[in-house]
One Martini backbone bead per residue (centre of mass of N, CA, C, O) as a GRO file, in nm:
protein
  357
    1UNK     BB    1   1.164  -1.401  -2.486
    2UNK     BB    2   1.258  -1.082  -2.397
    3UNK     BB    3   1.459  -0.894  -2.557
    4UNK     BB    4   1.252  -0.616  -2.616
    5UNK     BB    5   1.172  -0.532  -2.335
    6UNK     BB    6   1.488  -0.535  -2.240
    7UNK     BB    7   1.577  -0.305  -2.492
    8UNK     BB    8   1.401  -0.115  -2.340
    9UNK     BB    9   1.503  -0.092  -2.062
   10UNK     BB   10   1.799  -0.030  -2.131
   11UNK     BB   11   1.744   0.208  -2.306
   12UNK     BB   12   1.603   0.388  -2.031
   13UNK     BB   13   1.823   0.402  -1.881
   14UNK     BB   14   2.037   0.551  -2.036
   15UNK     BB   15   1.886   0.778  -2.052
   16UNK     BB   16   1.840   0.866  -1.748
   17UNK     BB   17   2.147   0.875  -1.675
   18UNK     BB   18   2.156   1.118  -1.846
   19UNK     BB   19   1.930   1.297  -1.708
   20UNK     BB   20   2.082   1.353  -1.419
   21UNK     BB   21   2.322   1.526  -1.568
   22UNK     BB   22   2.158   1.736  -1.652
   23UNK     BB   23   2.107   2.027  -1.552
   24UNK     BB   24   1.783   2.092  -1.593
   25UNK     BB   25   1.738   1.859  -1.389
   26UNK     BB   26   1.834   1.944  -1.174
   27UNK     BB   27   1.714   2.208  -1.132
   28UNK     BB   28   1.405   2.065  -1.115
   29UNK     BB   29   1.327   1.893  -0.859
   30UNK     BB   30   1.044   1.735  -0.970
   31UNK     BB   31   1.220   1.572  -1.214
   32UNK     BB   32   1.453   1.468  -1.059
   33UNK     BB   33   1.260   1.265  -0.881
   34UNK     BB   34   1.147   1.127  -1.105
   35UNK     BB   35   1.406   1.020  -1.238
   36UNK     BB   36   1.541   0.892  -0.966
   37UNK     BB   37   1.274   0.697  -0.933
   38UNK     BB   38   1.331   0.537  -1.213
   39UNK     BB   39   1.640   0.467  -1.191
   40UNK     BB   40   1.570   0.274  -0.879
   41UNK     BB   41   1.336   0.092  -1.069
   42UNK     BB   42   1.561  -0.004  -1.319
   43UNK     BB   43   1.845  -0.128  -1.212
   44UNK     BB   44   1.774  -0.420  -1.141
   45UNK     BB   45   1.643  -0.490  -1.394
   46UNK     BB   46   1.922  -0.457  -1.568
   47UNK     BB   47   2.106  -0.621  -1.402
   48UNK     BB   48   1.918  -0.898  -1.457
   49UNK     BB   49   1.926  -0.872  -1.788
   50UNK     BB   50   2.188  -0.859  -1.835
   51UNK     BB   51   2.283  -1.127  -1.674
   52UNK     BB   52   2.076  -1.281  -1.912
   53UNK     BB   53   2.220  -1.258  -2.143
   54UNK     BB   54   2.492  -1.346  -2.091
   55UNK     BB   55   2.382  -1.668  -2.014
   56UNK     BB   56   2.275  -1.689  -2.367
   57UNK     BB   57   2.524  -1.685  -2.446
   58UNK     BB   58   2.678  -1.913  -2.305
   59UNK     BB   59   2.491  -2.106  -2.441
   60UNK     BB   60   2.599  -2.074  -2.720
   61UNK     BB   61   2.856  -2.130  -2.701
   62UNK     BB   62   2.847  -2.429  -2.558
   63UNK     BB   63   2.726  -2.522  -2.792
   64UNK     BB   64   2.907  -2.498  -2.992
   65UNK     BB   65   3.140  -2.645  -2.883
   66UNK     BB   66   2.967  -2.937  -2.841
   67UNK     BB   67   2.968  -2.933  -3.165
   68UNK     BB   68   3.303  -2.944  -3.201
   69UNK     BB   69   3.397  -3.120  -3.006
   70UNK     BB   70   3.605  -3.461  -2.925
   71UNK     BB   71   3.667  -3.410  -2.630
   72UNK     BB   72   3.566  -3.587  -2.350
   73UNK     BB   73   3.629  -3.378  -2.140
   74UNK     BB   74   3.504  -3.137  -2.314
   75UNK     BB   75   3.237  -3.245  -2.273
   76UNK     BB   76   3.194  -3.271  -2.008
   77UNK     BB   77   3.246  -2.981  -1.885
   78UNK     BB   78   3.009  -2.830  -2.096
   79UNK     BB   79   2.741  -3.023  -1.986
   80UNK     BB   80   2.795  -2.890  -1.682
   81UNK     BB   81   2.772  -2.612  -1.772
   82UNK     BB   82   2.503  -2.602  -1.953
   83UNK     BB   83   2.319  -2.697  -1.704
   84UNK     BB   84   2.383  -2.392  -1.535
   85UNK     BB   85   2.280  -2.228  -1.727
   86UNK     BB   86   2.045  -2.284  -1.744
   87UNK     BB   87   1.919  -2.290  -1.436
   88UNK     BB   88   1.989  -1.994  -1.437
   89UNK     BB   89   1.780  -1.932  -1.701
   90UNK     BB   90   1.535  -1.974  -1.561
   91UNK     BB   91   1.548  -1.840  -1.311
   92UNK     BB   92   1.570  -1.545  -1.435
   93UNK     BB   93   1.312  -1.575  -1.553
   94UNK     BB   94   1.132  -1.572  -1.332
   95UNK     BB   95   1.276  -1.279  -1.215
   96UNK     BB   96   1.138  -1.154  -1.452
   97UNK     BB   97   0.893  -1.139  -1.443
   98UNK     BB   98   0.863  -1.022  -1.154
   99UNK     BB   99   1.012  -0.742  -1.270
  100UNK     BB  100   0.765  -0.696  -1.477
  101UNK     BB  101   0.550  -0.602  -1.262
  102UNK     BB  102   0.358  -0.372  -1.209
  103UNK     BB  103   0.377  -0.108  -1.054
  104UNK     BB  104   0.260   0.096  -0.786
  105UNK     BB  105   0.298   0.450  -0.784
  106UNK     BB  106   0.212   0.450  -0.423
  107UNK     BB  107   0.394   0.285  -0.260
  108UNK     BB  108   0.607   0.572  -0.141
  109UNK     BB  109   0.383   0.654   0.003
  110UNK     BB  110   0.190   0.818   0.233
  111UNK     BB  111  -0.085   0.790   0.461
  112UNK     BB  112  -0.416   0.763   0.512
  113UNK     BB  113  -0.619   0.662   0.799
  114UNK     BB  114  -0.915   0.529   0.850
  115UNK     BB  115  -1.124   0.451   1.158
  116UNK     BB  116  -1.457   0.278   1.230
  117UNK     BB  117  -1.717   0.213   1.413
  118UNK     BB  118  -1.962   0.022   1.315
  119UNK     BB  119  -2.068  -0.284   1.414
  120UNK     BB  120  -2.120  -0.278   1.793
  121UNK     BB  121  -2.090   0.001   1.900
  122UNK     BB  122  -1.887   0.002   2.198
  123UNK     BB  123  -1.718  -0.205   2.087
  124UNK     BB  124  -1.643  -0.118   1.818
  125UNK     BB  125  -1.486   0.145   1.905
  126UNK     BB  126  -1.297   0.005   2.067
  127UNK     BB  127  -1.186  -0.186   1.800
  128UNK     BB  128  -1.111   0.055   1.691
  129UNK     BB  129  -0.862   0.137   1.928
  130UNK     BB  130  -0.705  -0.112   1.888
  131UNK     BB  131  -0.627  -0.092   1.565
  132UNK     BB  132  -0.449   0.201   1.654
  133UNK     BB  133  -0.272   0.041   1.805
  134UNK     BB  134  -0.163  -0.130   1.636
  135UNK     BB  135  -0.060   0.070   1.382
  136UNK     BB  136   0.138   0.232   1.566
  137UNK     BB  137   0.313  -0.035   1.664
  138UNK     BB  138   0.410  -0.087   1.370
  139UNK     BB  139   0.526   0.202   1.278
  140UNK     BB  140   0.746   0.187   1.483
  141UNK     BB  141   0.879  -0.068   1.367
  142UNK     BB  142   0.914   0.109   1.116
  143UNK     BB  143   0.998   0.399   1.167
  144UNK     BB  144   0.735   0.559   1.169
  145UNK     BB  145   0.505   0.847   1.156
  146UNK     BB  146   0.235   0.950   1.387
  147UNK     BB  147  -0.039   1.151   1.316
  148UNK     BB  148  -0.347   1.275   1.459
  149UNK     BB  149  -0.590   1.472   1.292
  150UNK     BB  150  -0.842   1.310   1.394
  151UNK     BB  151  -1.095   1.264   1.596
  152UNK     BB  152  -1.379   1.060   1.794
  153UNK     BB  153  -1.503   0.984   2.064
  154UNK     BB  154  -1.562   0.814   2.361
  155UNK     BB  155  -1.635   0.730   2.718
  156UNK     BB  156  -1.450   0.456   2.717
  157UNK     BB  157  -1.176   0.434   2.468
  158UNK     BB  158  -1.289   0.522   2.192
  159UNK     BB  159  -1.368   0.508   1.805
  160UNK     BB  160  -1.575   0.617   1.575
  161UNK     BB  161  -1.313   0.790   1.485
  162UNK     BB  162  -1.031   0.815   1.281
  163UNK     BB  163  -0.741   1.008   1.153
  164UNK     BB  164  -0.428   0.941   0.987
  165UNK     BB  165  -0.071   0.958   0.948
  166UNK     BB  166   0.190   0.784   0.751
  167UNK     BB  167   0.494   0.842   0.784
  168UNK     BB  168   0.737   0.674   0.497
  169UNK     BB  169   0.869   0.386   0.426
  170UNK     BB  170   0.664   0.200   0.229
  171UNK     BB  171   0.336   0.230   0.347
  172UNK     BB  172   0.165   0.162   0.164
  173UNK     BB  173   0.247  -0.119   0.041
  174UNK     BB  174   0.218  -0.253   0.364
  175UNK     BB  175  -0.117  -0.153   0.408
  176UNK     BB  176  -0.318  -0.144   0.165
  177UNK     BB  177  -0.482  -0.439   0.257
  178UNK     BB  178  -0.624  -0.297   0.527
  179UNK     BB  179  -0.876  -0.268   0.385
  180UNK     BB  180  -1.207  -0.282   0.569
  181UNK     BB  181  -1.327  -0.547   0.724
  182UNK     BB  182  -1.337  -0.579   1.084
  183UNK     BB  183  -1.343  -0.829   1.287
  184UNK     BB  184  -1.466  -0.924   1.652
  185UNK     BB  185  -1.436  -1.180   1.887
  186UNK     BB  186  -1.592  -1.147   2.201
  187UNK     BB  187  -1.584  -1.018   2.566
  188UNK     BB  188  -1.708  -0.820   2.700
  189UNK     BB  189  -1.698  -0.601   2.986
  190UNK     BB  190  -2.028  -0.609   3.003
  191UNK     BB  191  -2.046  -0.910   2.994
  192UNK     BB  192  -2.217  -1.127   3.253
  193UNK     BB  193  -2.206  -1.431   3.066
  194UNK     BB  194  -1.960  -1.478   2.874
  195UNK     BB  195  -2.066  -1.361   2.580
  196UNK     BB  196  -1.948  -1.374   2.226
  197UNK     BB  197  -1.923  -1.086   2.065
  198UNK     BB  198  -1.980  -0.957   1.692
  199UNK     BB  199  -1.742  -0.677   1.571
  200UNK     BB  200  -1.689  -0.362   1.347
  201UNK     BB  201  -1.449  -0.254   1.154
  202UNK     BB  202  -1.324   0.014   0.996
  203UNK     BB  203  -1.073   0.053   0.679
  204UNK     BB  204  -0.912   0.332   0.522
  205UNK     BB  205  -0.674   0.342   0.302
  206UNK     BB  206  -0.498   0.622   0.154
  207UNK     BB  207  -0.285   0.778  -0.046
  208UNK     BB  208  -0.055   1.061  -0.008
  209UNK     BB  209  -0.109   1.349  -0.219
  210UNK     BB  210   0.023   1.527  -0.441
  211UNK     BB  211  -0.109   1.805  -0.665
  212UNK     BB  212   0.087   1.642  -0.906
  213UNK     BB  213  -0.076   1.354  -0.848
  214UNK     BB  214  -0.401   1.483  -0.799
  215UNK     BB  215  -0.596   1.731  -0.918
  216UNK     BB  216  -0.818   1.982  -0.807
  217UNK     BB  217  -1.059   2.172  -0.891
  218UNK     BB  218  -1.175   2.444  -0.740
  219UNK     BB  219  -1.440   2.479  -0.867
  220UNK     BB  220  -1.548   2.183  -0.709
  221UNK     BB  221  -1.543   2.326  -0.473
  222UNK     BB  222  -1.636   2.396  -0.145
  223UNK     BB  223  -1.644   2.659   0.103
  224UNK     BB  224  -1.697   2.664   0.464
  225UNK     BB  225  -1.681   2.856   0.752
  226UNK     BB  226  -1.641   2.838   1.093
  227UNK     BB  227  -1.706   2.720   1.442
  228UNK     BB  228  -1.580   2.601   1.651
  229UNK     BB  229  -1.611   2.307   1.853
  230UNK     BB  230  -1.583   2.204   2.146
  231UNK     BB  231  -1.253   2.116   2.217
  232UNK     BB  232  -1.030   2.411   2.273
  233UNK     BB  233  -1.198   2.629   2.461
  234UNK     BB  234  -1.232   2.956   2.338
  235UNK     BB  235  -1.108   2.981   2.084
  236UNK     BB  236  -1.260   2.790   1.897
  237UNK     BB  237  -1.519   2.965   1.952
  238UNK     BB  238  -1.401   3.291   1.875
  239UNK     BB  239  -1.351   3.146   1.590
  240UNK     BB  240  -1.316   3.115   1.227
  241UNK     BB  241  -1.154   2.818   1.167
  242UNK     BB  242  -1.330   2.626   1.045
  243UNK     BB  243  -1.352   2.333   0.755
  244UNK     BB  244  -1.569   2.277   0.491
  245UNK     BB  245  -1.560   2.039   0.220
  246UNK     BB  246  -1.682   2.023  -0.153
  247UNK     BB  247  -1.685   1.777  -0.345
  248UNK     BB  248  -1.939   1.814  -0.622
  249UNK     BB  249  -1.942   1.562  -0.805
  250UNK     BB  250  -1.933   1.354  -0.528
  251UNK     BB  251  -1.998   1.477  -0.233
  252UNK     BB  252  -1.745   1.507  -0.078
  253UNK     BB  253  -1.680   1.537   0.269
  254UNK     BB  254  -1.466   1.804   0.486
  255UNK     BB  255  -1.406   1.826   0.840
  256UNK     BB  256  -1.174   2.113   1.019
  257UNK     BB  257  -1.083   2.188   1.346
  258UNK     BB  258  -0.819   2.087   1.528
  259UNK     BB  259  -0.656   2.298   1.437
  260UNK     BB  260  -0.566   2.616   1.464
  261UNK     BB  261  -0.616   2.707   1.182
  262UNK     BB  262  -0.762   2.765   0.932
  263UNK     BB  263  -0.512   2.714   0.717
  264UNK     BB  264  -0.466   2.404   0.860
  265UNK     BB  265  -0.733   2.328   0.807
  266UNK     BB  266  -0.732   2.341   0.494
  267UNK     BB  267  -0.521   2.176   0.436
  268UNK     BB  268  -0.620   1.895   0.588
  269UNK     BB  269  -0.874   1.878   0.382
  270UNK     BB  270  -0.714   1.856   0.141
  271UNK     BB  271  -0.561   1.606   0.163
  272UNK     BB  272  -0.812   1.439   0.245
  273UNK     BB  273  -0.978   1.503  -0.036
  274UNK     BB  274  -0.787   1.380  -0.222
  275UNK     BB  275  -0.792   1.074  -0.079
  276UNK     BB  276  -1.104   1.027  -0.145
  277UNK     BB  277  -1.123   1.109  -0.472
  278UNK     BB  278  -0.917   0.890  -0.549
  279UNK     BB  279  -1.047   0.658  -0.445
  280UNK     BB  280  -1.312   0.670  -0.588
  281UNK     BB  281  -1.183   0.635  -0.850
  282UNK     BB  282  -1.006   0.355  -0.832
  283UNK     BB  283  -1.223   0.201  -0.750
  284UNK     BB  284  -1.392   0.194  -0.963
  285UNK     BB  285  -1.190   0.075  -1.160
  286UNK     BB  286  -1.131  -0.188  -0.992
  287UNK     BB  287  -1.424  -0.305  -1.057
  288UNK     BB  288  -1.397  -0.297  -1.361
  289UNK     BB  289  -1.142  -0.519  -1.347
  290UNK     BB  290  -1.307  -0.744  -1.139
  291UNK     BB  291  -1.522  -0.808  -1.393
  292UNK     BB  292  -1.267  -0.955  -1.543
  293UNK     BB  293  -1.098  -0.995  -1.276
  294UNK     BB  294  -0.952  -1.165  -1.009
  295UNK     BB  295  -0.848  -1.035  -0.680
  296UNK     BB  296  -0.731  -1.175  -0.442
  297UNK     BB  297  -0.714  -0.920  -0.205
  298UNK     BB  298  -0.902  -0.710  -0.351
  299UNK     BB  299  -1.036  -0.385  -0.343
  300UNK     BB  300  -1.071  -0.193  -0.068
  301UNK     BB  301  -1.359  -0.217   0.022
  302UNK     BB  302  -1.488  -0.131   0.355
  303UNK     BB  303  -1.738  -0.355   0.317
  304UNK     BB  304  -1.515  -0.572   0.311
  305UNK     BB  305  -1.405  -0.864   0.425
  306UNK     BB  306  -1.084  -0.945   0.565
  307UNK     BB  307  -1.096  -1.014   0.925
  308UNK     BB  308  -1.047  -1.215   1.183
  309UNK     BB  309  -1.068  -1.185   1.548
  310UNK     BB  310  -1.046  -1.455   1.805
  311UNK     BB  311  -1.016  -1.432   2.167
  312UNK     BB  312  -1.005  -1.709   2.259
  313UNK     BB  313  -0.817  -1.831   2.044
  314UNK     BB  314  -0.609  -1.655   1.917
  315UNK     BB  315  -0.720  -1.596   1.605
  316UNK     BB  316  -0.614  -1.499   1.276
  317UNK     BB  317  -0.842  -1.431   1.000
  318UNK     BB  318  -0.751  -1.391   0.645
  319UNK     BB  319  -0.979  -1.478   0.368
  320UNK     BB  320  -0.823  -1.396   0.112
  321UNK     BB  321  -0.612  -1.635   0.163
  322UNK     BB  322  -0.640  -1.842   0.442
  323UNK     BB  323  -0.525  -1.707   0.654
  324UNK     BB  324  -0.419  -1.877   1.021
  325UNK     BB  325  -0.286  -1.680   1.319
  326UNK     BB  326  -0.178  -1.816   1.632
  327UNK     BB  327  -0.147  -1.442   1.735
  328UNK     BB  328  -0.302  -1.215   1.845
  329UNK     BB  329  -0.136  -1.078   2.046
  330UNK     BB  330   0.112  -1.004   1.845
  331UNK     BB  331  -0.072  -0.848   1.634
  332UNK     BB  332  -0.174  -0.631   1.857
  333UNK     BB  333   0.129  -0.527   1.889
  334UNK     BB  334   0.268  -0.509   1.620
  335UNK     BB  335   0.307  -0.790   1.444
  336UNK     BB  336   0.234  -0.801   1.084
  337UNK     BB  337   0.465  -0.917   0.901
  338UNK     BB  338   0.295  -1.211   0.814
  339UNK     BB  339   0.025  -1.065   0.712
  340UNK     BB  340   0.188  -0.862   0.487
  341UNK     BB  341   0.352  -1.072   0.346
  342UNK     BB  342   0.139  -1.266   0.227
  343UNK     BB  343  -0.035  -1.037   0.089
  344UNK     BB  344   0.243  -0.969  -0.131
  345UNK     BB  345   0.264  -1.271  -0.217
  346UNK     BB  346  -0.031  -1.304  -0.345
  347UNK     BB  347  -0.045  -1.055  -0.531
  348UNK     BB  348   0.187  -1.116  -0.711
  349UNK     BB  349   0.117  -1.425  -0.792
  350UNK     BB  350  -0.103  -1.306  -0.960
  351UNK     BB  351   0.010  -1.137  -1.154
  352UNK     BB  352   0.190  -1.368  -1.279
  353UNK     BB  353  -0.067  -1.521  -1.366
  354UNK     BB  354  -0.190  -1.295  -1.580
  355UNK     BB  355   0.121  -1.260  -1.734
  356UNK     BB  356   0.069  -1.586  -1.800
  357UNK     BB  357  -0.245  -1.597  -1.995
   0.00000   0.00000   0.00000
């Protein structure tokens, strides 16, 4: 059944193993780690490819048995070994299909993420700032480091736009479905009768990039330096430290003033500028395949309502997948691990369902 697909990772795991050792490859840190994360994304599959053969074997092997043998207790013996061992090569079918499902390539990268007060005035930028406590309370529990890059609040204690920058072990893989309109019903502290109302923030995660990952052409950038203005005393107003960055093609800009220094602000708008033009290609891809088949958890579009939040009943509503969990309070606390592993389980399923058609 799966014979040729799976000596061929096998026989690149050999490869890979050997090139671990070659010399020319230690030296090379860049090379190193992607060879090193080859071998580390190969070897369970290997694992199991290879357990799986042995187990096609044993089935081969009790079946001449059983068709050999006269003694009725060898016979019985054979055949219930035999039915163990089809039941092991089922199961290892399924966990076989499971781990040829293309990995994603961003998985364990560290992510940009942008949250925005949307409709609903202050009460959206409220509940973006609500959103900003979720997830840092979140990254806290999963031992990430979370660092603001810029933010613009309002004068309430929220935020027109935040954007986050959350580094760690395979941040993208468990965020990466954040992506979207998060809705959320409640009463405002400011409505004196009592009435929910309705209000929205949007979420783009973006993985973060470096220049080996995606290439930015520095001739489509256009670079313009400026005086910082706002918070931040006298220095940035007397320095033209502020950048701002326009790639060219797509129109997307960028601008940096919150760092010390002009150089700082052009690296931290480099790197957001990497992850906006990258999302807007993978975007266009992504909708270009989503033409042609229907993609369980979404395009990852901000303007896709992906999440209802409802704060009178406790109750958050995924709509994606159809999932909702009376747990507001613990999931605004940064509990979102059952909304997170269902949305990467449902992600398989859809993936399993394609490679089965």
């Amino acid at each position: 059944m799966f014979n040729d697909q799976l000596d061929s990772f096998i026989a690149r795991y050999a490869e890979v193993t050997e090139l671990m050792s070659d010399p020319d490859v230690i030296n090379d840190n860049q090379r190193f780690r992607a060879i090193s994360k080859e071998e580390a994304d190969l070897r369970p599959k290997v694992e199991t490819f290879t357990h799986y053969k042995e187990v096609i074997e044993g089935i081969a092997d009790t079946e001449e048995l059983l068709a050999e043998t006269t003694d009725d207790e060898m016979t019985e013996l054979a055949k219930e070994e035999l039915k163990e061992l089809k039941d092991e090569r089922d199961q290892l079918e399924e966990e076989i299909k499971r781990l040829m499902i293309p990995s994603d390539p961003n998985d364990d990268k560290n992510i940009i993420m942008e949250i925005r007060g949307a409709a609903g005035g202050d009460e959206a930028q409220l509940f973006a700032g609500d959103l900003y406590e979720m997830y840092n309370r979140y990254a806290t529990s999963q031992g990430w480091r979370v660092e603001v890059i810029e933010s613009s609040s309002n004068d309430i204690g929220g935020y027109k736009e935040i954007t986050l920058q959350i580094q760690g072990d395979n941040v993208f893989s468990k965020l990466k479905f954040e992506s979207g309109a998060h809705r959320v019903q409640r009463v405002p502290d400011t409505e004196s009768q009592g009435r929910v109302h309705t209000s929205t923030a949007t979420v783009g995660v973006m993985p973060e990039l470096e220049e080996v990952d995606f290439d930015l052409d520095e001739k489509d950038i256009r670079l313009d330096i400026f005086r910082a203005s706002g918070a931040g005393g006298q220095h940035v107003n007397k320095t033209s430290s502020a950048v701002r960055l326009t790639h060219i093609p797509t129109g997307i800009v960028v601008s940096m003033q919150d760092q010390r220094s002009q150089q700082q602000n052009k690296d931290k708008a480099m790197m957001i500028l990497r992850a906006r033009v990258y999302e807007k290609f993978a975007s266009e891809q992504q909708n270009e395949y989503d033409s042609q088949r229907k993609n369980l958890v979404g395009t990852g579009d901000r303007s896709e309502r992906i999440r209802t939040y409802n704060y009178p009943q406790n109750r958050v509503t995924d709509h994606r997948i159809g999932l909702t969990i009376q747990k507001l309070d613990r999931i605004m606390n940064g509990e979102l691990d059952e909304i997170v592993d269902a949305l990467l389980l449902a992600d398989q399923a859809n993936k399993l369902e394609e490679l089965n058609d």
